[in-house]
N, C-alpha and C positions, 0 to 999 in steps of 0.2 A: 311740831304737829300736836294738835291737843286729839283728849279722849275722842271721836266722835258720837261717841252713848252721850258721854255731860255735856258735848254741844248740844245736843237735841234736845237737851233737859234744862240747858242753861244759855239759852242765846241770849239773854238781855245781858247777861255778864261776860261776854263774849263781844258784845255790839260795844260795852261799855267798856272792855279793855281797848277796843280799838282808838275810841274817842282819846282815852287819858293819852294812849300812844301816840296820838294824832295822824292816824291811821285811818283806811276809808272802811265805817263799817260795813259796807256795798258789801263784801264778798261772805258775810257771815251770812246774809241772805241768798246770795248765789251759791254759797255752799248748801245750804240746808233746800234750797229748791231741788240741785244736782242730785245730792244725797237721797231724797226721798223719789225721784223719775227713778233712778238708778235702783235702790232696793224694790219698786214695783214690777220694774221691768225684772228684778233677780228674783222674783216669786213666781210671775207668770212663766216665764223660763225654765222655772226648775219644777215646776206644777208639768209643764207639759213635755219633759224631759222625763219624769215619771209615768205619765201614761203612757207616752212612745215604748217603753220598757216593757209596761205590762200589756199592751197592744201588741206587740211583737214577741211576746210568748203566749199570748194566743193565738196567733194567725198559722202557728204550725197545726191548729185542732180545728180548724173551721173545716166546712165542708168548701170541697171546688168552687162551687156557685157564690158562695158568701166571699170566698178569699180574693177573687179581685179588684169588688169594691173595697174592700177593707184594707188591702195593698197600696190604692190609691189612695186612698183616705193617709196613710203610714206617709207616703212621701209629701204629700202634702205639708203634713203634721213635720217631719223633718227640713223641709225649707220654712217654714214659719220657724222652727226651731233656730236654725242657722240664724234670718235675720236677727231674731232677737240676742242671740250671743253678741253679734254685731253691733247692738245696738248698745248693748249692757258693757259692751269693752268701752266704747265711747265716750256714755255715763260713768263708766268708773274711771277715766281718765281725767272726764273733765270735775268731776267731784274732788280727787284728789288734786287738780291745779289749783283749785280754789282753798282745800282744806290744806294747803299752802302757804297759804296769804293769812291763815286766821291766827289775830298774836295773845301770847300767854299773857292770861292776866299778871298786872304786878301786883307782889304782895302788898298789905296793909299798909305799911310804915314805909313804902316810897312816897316821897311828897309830890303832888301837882303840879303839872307844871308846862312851858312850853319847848323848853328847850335849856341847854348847859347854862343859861342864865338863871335858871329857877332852882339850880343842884344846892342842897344845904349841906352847909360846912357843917362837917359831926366834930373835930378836934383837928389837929395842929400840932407836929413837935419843931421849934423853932421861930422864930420870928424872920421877916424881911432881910436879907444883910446887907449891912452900914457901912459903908465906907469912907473914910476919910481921905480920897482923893478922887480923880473924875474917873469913874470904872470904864474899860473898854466893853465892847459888845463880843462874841464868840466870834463873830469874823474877822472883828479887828484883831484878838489876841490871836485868831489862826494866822494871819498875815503879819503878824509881830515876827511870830515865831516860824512859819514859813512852814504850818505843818498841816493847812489848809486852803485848798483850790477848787472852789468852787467854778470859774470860767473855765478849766480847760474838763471839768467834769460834765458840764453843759456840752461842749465843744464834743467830747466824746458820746454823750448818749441825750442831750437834750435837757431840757429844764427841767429844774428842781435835781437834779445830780450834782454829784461833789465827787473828791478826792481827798482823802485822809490820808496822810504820808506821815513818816519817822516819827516823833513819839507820839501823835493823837492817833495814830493806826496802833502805834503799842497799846494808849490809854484803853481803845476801843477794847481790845483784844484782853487787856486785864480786866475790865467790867464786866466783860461777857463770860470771861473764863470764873471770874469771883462769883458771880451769879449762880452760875452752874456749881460749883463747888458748895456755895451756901446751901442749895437745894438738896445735894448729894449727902450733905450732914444732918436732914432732915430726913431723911428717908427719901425720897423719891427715886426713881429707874429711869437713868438716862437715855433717851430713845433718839437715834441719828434717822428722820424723818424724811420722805421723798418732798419735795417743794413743790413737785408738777403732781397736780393732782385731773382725777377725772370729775365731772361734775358731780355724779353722784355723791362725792364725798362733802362737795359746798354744798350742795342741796340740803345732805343729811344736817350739817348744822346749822341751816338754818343762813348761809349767806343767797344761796338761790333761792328762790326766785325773787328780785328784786336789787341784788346788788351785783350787776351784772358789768355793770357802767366799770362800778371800780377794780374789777380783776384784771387779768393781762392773759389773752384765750391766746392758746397754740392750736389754731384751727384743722392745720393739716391735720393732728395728732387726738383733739379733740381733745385737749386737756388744758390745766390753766395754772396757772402759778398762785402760791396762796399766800394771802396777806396775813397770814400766820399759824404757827405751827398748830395752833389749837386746831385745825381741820384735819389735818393725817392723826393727829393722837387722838382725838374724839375719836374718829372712824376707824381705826385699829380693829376693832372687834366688831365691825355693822355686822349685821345678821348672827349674830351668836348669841347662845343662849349661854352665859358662865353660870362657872358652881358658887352658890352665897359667901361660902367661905373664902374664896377670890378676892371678895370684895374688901374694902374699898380699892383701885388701884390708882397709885401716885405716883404720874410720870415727868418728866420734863426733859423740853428739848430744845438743843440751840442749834436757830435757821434765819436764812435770809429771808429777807418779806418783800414782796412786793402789792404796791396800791397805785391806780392808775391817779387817785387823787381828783376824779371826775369833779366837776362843781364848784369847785377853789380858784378858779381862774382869778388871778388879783390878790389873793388871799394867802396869809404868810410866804411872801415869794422869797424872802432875804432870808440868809442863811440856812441851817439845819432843820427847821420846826416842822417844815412840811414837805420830805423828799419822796421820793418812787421807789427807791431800795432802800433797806435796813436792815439790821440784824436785832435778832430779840430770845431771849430766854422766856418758854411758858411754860406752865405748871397746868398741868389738865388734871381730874380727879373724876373716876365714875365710883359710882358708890349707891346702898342698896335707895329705894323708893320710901325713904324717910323724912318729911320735911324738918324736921330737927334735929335730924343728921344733917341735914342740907347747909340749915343756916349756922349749927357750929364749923361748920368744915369752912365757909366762906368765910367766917370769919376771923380762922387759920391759917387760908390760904391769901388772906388780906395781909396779914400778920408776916408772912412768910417777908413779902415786900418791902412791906415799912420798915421790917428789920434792917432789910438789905440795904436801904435808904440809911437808916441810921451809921450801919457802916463805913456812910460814903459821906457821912456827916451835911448832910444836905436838910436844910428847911423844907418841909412840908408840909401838906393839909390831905386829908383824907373826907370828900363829900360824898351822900347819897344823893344819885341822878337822879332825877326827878323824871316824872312819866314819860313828859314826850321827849325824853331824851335813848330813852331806853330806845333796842334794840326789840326783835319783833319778838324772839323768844326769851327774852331776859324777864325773870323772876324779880330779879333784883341788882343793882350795881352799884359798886363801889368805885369811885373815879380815887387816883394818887395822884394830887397835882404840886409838882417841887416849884420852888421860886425861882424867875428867870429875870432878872436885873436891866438884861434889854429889854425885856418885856415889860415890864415894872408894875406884873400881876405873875399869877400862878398859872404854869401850864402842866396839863393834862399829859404826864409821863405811864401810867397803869391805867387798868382797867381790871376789876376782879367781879364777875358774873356767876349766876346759878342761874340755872334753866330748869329744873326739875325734869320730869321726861321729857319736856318738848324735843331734845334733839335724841333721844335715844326711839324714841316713837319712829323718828322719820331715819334714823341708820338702822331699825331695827334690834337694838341693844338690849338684851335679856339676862335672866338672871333665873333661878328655881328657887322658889319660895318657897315651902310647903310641898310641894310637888309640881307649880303653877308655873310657869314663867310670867316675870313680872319687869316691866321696864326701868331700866336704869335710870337713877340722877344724876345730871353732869353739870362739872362746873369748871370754869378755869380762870386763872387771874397770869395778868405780865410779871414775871418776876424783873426781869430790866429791859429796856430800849434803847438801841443804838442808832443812828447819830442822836437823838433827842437828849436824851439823859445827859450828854457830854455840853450839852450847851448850859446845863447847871452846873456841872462839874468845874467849868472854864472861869465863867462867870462867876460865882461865889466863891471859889478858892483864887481867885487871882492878889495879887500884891502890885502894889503902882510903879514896882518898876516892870509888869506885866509877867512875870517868873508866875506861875500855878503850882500852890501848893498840894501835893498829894494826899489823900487821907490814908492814914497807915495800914490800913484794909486794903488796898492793892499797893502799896510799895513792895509784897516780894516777887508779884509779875512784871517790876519797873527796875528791878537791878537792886532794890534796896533804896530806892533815890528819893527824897522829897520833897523836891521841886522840877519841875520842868522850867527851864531855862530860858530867854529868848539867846538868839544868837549874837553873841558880843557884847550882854548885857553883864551890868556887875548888880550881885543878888543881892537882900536884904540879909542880913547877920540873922 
């Protein structure tokens, strides 16, 4: 949710964030129509909610003969009153569904664009990896080695599921465990998060209204499963005002995710790239209303990742998204895309965002400035992703008798071992 003072003062730049987002400017003007019926109607209303006041402590001094017109006159003046509360809850409802829809401008230095094909590569550590034999793809080596079932994960909950068994259930479990661990030696405060959340907590960051499609709603309950941990640790603190000295806080949590994956019909169907359940490590960070605090910390908490990548010795690229890729409150994003050999392009493994207030405006996220309360910056980036990440893991550490060599960054969650095995196979010296 932006300022609504610097909408009023700024709508051409508001019309124009929408554009680069590829977003309908339609509702910066159905905002500012809502906005200004609604504070007319909170004038008139509270103009004659003052004289109802001062009318009614004069009616005790009138003479007999004056006071029962005047009485009438009172109730009158009180149902005129009533309607227009009415009217004004209305307009302040439909003001805010609109000032909803309105997206943060992105900063300066995102590039143009239409979509993840416009994103510019900023750097790179690694190159493609070369093989000198015919590489398998991740569900071939999972079927080598017999440690991945995608049909009977179908069979159980439908398309796009899998089954991770014996050591790619361990690998998952050491990536997600090493993750958390890297962040832990970082400072961060491990947080075990609810995964059913209520709407208001999507709203507050920013996935309501609009991404409705892709959640998975527990209607009876009136709650919804979150496609990632960043909604309970963003909303941690809605409505609170914290002490500055609190500030910055650096959390991270490992959770299942769920995405209903709406839109993709056709679209990466074969193996892991594009399932409905995952597990993910995030790193969330609120911190004071500095935009130069903003952009060093995003590009700490970028940092934190690529580390972890290096870890895990994986080729990667690191691009800034380009406008109409952004999300409606993103500031700015950084995409982390590792190399995937069946792919034989880079896929989109992170995401690391700054929002500036936008999501502390709309959880109500405060802080005391001065004496003031002043709204928070948040930002959050992926530390790792599961099943995805593991389909680079597979893929570039494998050897042609299909054995996957471990990076020694998780061999002491694997027993000590540096290679996973297929079964029956005899390994490389």
């Amino acid at each position: 949710m932006l300022d609504p003072k610097w909408v009023r003062e700024h709508p051409d730049e508001v019309r124009r964030a929408a554009r680069l987002k590829r977003m309908d400017p339609e509702a910066v003007d159905r905002w500012l129509a809502a906005d200004a019926e609604h504070r007319r109607v909170l004038t008139e209303s509270e103009g004659l909610r003052a004289r109802l006041k001062e009318a009614s402590r004069k009616l005790g001094a009138m003479p007999p003969e004056e006071r029962a017109a005047a009485a009438a006159g009172l109730r009158a003046d009180k149902a005129r009153l009533k309607e227009l509360e009415r009217v004004e809850r209305e307009l302040e409802a439909e003001a805010r569904s609109w000032a909803l829809r309105l997206p943060m401008p992105p900063a300066p230095e995102v590039p143009e664009g239409d979509d993840d094909s416009d994103n510019v590569e900023l750097w790179r550590r690694g190159e493609p990896t070369a093989f000198d034999f015919e590489p398998r793809d991740h569900v071939a080596l999972g079927e080598l080695h017999g440690f991945l079932d995608i049909p009977r994960g179908v069979e159980l909950a439908g398309s796009r599921n899998y089954l991770l068994t014996g050591d790619l259930a361990l690998l998952e479990r050491a990536v997600l465990q090493a993750a958390l661990d890297h962040m832990l030696e970082r400072g961060f405060e491990p947080v075990s998060v609810p995964t059913l959340v209520k709407r208001e907590c999507l709203e507050g960051t920013g996935y309501f209204p609009g991404g409705e499609e892709q959640a998975y709603a527990v209607e009876k309950d009136g709650l919804y499963l979150v496609g990632t941990a960043e909604v309970p640790l963003t909303s941690i603190h809605a409505g609170e005002v914290l002490d500055a000295e609190a500030l910055p806080i650096r959390r991270v949590a490992l959770s299942p995710c769920y995405r209903r994956e709406a839109g993709t019909y056709g679209k990466d169907t074969k193996g892991l790239y594009r399932v409905h359940q995952f597990w993910k490590v995030e790193q969330v960070v609120i911190g004071p209303a500095d935009e130069e605090w903003s952009r060093r910390e995003h590009e700490r908490m970028l940092g934190h990742a690529t580390d972890f990548l290096d870890r895990l010795e994986l080729p990667y690229r690191v691009v800034n998204v380009s406008s109409g890729d952004l999300g409606q409150g993103q500031v700015q994003k950084f995409d982390v895309e590792c190399w995937m050999p069946s792919r034989n392009t880079w896929g989109e493994t992170h995401s690391a965002s700054r929002f500036h207030d936008f999501q502390a405006r709309r959880l109500g996220l405060r802080y005391r400035e001065d004496g003031k309360p002043v709204f928070c910056h948040t930002l959050n980036n992926t530390v790792i992703a599961t099943p995805r990440v593991l389909i680079a893991l597979l893929e570039n550490h494998q050897r042609a008798d299909g054995s996957i060599a471990l990076p020694e960054s998780l061999r002491p969650w694997l027993g000590g071992r540096e290679l996973l095995v297929p079964p029956g196979a005899a390994t490389e010296a």
